[in-house]
N, C-alpha and C positions, 0 to 999 in steps of 0.2 A: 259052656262049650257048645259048637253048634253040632247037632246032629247027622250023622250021614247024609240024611236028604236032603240038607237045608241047601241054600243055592251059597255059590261060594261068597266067602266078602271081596268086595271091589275096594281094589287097590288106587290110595290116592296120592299123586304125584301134584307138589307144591310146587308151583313155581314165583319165588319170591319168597321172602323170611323177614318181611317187616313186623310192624307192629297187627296188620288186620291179619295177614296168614296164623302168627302165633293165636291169635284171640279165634278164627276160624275151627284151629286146630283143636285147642280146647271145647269151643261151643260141640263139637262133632267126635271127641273122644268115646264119647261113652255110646255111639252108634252102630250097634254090631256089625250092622251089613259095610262097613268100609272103616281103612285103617293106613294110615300116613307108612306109607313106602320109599316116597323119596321127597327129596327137597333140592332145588337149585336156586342161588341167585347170584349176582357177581358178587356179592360180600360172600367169600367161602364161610369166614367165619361166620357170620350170622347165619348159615346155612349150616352149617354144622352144628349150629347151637340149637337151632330146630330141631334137626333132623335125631340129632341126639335124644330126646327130647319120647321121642318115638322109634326108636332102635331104625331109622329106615336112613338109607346110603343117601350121599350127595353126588350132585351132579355140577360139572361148571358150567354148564348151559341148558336152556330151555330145550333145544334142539336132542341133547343126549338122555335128559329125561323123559322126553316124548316118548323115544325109542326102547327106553325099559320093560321088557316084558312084562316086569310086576305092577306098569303102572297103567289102570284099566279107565280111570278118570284123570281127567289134568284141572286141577284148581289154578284161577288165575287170579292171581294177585300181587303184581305189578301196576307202576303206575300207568296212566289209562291209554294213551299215544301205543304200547304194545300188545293192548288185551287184542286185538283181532287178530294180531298176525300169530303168534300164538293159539289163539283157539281157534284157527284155521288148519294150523302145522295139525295141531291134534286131533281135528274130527276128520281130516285127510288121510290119519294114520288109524281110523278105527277108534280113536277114543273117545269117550265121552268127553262134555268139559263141565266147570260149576266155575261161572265168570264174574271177577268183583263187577262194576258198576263204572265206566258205562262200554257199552261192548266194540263199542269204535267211538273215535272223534274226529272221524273225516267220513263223507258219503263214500269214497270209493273202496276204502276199507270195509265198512257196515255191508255196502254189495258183496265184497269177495266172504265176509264170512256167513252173512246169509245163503248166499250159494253151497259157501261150503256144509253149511249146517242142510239146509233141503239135499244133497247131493249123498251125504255120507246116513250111515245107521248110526251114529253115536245120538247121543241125548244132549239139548245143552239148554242147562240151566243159569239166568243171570238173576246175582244176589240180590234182586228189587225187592226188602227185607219186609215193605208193606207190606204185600204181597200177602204175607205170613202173621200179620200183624190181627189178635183177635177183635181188637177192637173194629178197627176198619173191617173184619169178616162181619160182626155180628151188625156193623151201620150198613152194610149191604143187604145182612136178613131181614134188619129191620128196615130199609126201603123198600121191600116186595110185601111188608106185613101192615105198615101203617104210617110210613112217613113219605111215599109215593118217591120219583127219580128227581133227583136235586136239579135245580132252573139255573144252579147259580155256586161256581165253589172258589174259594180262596185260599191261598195259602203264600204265610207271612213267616220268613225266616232270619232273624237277628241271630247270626250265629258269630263265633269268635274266629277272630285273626291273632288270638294271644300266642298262636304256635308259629303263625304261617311269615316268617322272616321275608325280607322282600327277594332274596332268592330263592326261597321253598318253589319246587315244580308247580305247585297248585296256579301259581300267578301265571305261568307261561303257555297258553292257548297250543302251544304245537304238544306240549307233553302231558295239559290236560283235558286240553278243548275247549277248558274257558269255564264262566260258573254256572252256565244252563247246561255243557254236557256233563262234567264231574260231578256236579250233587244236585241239580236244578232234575234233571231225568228220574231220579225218586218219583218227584213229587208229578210229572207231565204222566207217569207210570201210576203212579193211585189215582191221578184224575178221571184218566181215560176207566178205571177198573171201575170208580165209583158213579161214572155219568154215564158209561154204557154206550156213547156215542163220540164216534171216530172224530180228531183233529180233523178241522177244516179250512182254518187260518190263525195265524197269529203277528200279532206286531207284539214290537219289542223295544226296549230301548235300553241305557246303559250307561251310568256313573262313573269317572276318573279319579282317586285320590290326588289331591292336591301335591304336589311338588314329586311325585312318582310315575305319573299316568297308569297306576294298577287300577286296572277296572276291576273294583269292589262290591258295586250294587248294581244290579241289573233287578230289572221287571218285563214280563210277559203278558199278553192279554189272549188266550186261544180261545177259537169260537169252535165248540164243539158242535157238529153238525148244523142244523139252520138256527137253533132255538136257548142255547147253553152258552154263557162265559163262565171262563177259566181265568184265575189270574195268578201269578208266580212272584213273589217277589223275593231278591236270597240279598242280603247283604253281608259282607265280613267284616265288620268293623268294631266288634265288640269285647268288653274282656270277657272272658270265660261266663264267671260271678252276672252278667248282662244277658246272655245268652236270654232266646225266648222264641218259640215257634209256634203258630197258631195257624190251624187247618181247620174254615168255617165251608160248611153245604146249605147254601138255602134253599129247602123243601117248599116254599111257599108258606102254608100253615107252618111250618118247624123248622127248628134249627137245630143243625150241631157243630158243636164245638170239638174239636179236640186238639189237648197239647203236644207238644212237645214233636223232635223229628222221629224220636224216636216214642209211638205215642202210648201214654200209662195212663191217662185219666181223658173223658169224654162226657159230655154234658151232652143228651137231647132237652128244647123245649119245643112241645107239642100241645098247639090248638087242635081239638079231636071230639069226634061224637061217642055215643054212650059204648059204639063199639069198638072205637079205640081206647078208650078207658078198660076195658075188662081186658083186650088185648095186654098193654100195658101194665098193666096189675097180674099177669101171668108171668114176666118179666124174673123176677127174679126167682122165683124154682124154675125157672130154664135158663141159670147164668150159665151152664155148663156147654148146653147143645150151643145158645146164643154164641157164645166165644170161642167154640168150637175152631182149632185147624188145625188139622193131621200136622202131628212130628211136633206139635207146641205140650210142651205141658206147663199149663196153668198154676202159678202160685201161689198159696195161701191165701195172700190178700185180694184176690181176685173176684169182683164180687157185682152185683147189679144193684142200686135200689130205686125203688119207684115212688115220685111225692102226687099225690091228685091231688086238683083244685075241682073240684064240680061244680056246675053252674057260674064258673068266672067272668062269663061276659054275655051279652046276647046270643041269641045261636045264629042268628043270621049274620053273614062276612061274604065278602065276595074278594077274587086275587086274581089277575090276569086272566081276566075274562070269564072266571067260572064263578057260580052261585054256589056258596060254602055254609055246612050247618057246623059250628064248630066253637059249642059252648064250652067247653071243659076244657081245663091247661094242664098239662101234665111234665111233669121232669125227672129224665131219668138219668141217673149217674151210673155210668160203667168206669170200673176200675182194673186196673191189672197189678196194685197194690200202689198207686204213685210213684211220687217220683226216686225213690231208694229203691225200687223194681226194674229200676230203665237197665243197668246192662244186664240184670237177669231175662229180659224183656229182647234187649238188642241178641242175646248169645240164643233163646229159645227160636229167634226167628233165622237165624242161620242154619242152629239146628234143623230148622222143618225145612228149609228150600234145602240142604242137600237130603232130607228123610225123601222129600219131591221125588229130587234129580234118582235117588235109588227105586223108590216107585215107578215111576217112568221108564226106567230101566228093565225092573224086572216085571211090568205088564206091558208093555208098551202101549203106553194110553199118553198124551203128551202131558208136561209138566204144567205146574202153575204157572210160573214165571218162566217160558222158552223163548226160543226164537222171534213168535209171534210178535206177542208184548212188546218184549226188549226191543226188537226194530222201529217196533212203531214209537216206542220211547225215546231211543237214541235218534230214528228220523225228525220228531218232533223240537229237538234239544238242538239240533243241528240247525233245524230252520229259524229257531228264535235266536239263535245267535247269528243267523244270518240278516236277520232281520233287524236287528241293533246295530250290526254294522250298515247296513242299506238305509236304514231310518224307513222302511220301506213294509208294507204287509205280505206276508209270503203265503201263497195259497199251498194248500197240500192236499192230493190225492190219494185214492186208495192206500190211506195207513188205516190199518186195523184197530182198534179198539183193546 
């Protein structure tokens, strides 16, 4: 029970009662500082079956839960065509918001809630779940400690179509913006986090299913600042059982690997001098600080180990113009317990971006994943699909990193 002083908990209003609101609501049960208030969506019943769920009232519309006094954050999870106008109504009325993914799927929407988000005091946090993700935190510590900033990154996503019927909203570009703004922005969002250097152009291009014209596979090429590629590729055409997701950075001297979208296991290999070998061999009694990210709690299986090769090749290499001494090969595996860990994995990292969005709130320091980010992600999502349809390279300016 909290104590007299403690700050009060922030009340949270759902808007929408599918299947990510339910899975939201669980990931974030057990977090003191907020507690499911209300719930609206047009299915009353499904919104009742939530709301039930957490003794908190329903509403028939986004517009009347806004207005609830008890609801002090607005969760948005709806499909993506109404995430802005929504967390526009709410950070208009003083509320915070914590917004599925992606936070618009038209430019002049993404304007009007940027505005709204700079204009208003609420907080608003979008679920870019990397973000949160320790692996991706600890490939970031270890790019400032010994694998230097990647030249070079990839990411391959054979994901499944086994749910998505050819009427599912997923296929229709006005209600989801297409597959670089609904899931392709994840990954424009870890890029820009792990290269550290703002979009500066991208071409794009774009696959039609045969006898449907549902565009299923698209690819991306973004040039990060004058010196970095980025590349995206997402296709749906997979069963479930087929599924495979692969996220490479090429450091030069190293590489990493890591699977899945949702990612549980990460391979570095590292050509390294005799200071990065000792580095490397510190590695696993600091799997803790390494995986490190407020509001995750790490699982069991969660664990670092490190193999050395000494003396594996000459010391002398050179890579892109620079003279390299980098006799020893090393390989380090991080785990977050594999793949039986992934929706303990998916639910801890929702947990920390709302643990974020209540930090945020109550220092007012900005979040991980805000406004910032999310625009420049959603800006970047928007131009590669403009640029598949153009067949054409789309320059982008002052997006943030």
């Amino acid at each position: 029970m909290a104590s007299p002083s403690s700050p009060p908990v922030l009340g949270l209003g759902v808007v929408g009662a599918g299947r990510f609101a339910t899975f939201l609501c669980e990931a974030v049960a057990d977090l003191p500082d907020v507690a499911v208030r209300a719930v609206s969506d047009r299915d009353r019943e499904a919104a009742a079956v939530l709301a039930e769920a957490y003794g908190a009232r329903v509403h028939d519309t986004a517009d009347e839960l806004v207005a609830d006094p008890a609801v002090d954050v607005v969760v948005v999870a709806t499909p993506p065509a109404s995430h802005a106008a929504i967390a526009v109504r709410a950070l208009r009325s003083g509320r915070h918001v914590f917004c599925e993914k992606p936070l618009a799927t038209t430019a002049g929407d993404l304007a009007d809630l940027v505005a709204a988000a700079d204009a208003g005091p609420g907080v608003l946090v979008v679920d870019h779940v990397l973000r949160f993700n320790p692996l991706l935190a600890a490939v970031g510590r270890l790019q400032e400690e010994v694998l230097g900033a990647p030249q070079r990154f990839l990411f391959e996503n054979d994901a499944s179509d086994e749910d998505l019927d050819d009427a599912h909203w997923f296929w229709d570009a006005s209600l989801s913006g297409g597959i670089f703004v609904e899931h392709g922005v994840h990954f424009f969002d870890a890029a820009a986090m792990l290269l550290g250097r703002p979009a500066t152009a991208v071409q794009a291009t774009a696959a039609r299913r045969a006898g449907t014209g549902l565009t299923d596979l698209v690819s991306a090429t973004v040039r990060h600042g004058d010196d970095v590629l980025a590349t995206h590729t997402h296709s749906f055409t997979h069963a479930h059982r087929g599924e495979r997701q692969l996220m490479r950075l090429d450091h030069g001297a190293a590489e990493t690997r890591i699977e899945g979208w949702i990612p549980v296991d990460a391979v570095v290999d590292l050509w390294t001098d005799d200071a990065g070998v000792a580095l490397c061999g510190s590695l696993p009694a600091r799997s803790g600080e390494l995986l490190a990210v407020d509001g995750f709690r790490l699982g069991a299986g969660a664990a670092v180990t490190v193999d050395v090769r000494r003396d594996a090749d000459v010391p002398a290499a050179r890579g892109r113009g620079h003279d390299l001494h980098v006799p020893h090969h090393v390989r380090v595996h991080l785990t977050l317990g594999g793949p039986a860990a992934k929706a303990a994995v998916y639910a801890e990292s929702v947990h920390a971006a709302m643990a974020d969005l209540v930090r945020a709130v109550r220092s007012g320091t900005p979040p991980r994943s805000g406004i910032v980010t999310g625009a420049a992600a959603t800006t970047l999502a928007l131009a590669a699909t403009r640029a598949a349809d153009l067949q054409q390279t789309v320059h982008l300016s002052g997006v943030p990193s």
